[in-house]
N, C-alpha and C positions, 0 to 999 in steps of 0.2 A: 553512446548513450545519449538520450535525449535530452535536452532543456528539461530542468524539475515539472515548468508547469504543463511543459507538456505530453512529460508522462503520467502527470496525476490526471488532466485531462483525459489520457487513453484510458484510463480506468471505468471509465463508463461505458466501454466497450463489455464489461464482463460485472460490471456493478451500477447499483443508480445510487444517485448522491448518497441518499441516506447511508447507505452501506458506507463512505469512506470519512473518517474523522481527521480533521488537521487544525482544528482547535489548539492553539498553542499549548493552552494548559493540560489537555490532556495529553499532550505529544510528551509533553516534560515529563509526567508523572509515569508516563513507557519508559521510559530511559532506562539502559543496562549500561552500564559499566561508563555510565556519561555519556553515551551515546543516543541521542534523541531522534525520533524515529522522523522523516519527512510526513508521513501516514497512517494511520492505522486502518485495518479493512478488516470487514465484518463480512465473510461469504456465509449465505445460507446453503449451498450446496453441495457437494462432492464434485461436479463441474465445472461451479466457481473458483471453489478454491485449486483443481487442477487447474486452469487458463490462469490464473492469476500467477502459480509459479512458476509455468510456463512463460511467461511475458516477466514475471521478473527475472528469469533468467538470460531471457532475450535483453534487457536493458540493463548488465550484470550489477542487479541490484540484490542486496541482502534483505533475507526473512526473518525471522523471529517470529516462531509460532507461538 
Protein backbone atom coordinates (compact mmCIF):
# COMPACT_ATOMS: atom_id res chain seq x y z
CA UNK A 1 0.00 0.00 0.00
CA UNK A 2 1.08 3.26 -0.67
CA UNK A 3 2.16 6.50 1.46
CA UNK A 4 -1.53 8.16 2.28
CA UNK A 5 -0.35 11.06 0.32
CA UNK A 6 0.36 9.49 -2.33
CA UNK A 7 -2.49 7.70 -2.85
CA UNK A 8 -4.70 10.69 -2.47
CA UNK A 9 -2.44 12.15 -4.97
CA UNK A 10 -3.33 9.18 -7.46
CA UNK A 11 -6.80 10.09 -7.22
CA UNK A 12 -6.61 12.42 -9.80
CA UNK A 13 -5.91 10.00 -12.10
CA UNK A 14 -9.82 9.30 -12.12
CA UNK A 15 -11.08 12.48 -10.31
CA UNK A 16 -10.19 16.39 -10.30
CA UNK A 17 -9.67 18.04 -7.03
CA UNK A 18 -13.01 19.22 -6.62
CA UNK A 19 -14.36 15.70 -6.57
CA UNK A 20 -12.21 14.57 -3.42
CA UNK A 21 -12.85 16.28 0.08
CA UNK A 22 -10.30 15.80 3.21
CA UNK A 23 -11.43 18.79 5.14
CA UNK A 24 -10.98 17.56 8.51
CA UNK A 25 -14.17 18.60 9.67
CA UNK A 26 -15.96 16.89 7.16
CA UNK A 27 -13.85 13.78 7.35
CA UNK A 28 -15.12 13.60 11.19
CA UNK A 29 -18.65 14.17 10.54
CA UNK A 30 -18.26 10.68 7.95
CA UNK A 31 -17.09 8.72 10.65
CA UNK A 32 -18.82 5.15 11.24
CA UNK A 33 -18.28 3.47 14.12
CA UNK A 34 -15.19 6.07 15.16
CA UNK A 35 -13.66 5.41 12.37
CA UNK A 36 -12.82 8.49 10.19
CA UNK A 37 -12.52 8.33 6.71
CA UNK A 38 -8.70 9.61 5.17
CA UNK A 39 -11.32 10.96 2.11
CA UNK A 40 -14.30 11.36 0.91
CA UNK A 41 -14.84 11.13 -3.15
CA UNK A 42 -17.61 12.48 -5.05
CA UNK A 43 -17.67 10.40 -8.79
CA UNK A 44 -20.01 11.72 -11.24
CA UNK A 45 -19.93 8.64 -13.38
CA UNK A 46 -20.53 4.97 -13.54
CA UNK A 47 -16.66 4.76 -14.82
CA UNK A 48 -15.56 6.90 -12.05
CA UNK A 49 -16.84 5.27 -9.49
CA UNK A 50 -15.81 1.74 -11.23
CA UNK A 51 -11.77 2.89 -11.33
CA UNK A 52 -12.11 4.13 -8.12
CA UNK A 53 -12.92 0.82 -6.51
CA UNK A 54 -10.88 -0.86 -8.67
CA UNK A 55 -7.77 1.19 -7.33
CA UNK A 56 -8.95 0.95 -4.03
CA UNK A 57 -8.79 -2.47 -4.11
CA UNK A 58 -5.48 -2.39 -5.53
CA UNK A 59 -4.15 -0.37 -2.50
CA UNK A 60 -6.34 -2.68 -0.01
CA UNK A 61 -8.15 0.13 1.13
CA UNK A 62 -11.75 0.19 2.51
CA UNK A 63 -15.16 1.82 0.84
CA UNK A 64 -18.06 2.95 2.40
CA UNK A 65 -20.55 3.84 -0.06
Amino acid sequence: MAERSQWLSSLTEFLDTGQVDTVPEHLQAQAVDGRVPSAIVFPETFEQTAAILQWAQSEKLAVLP
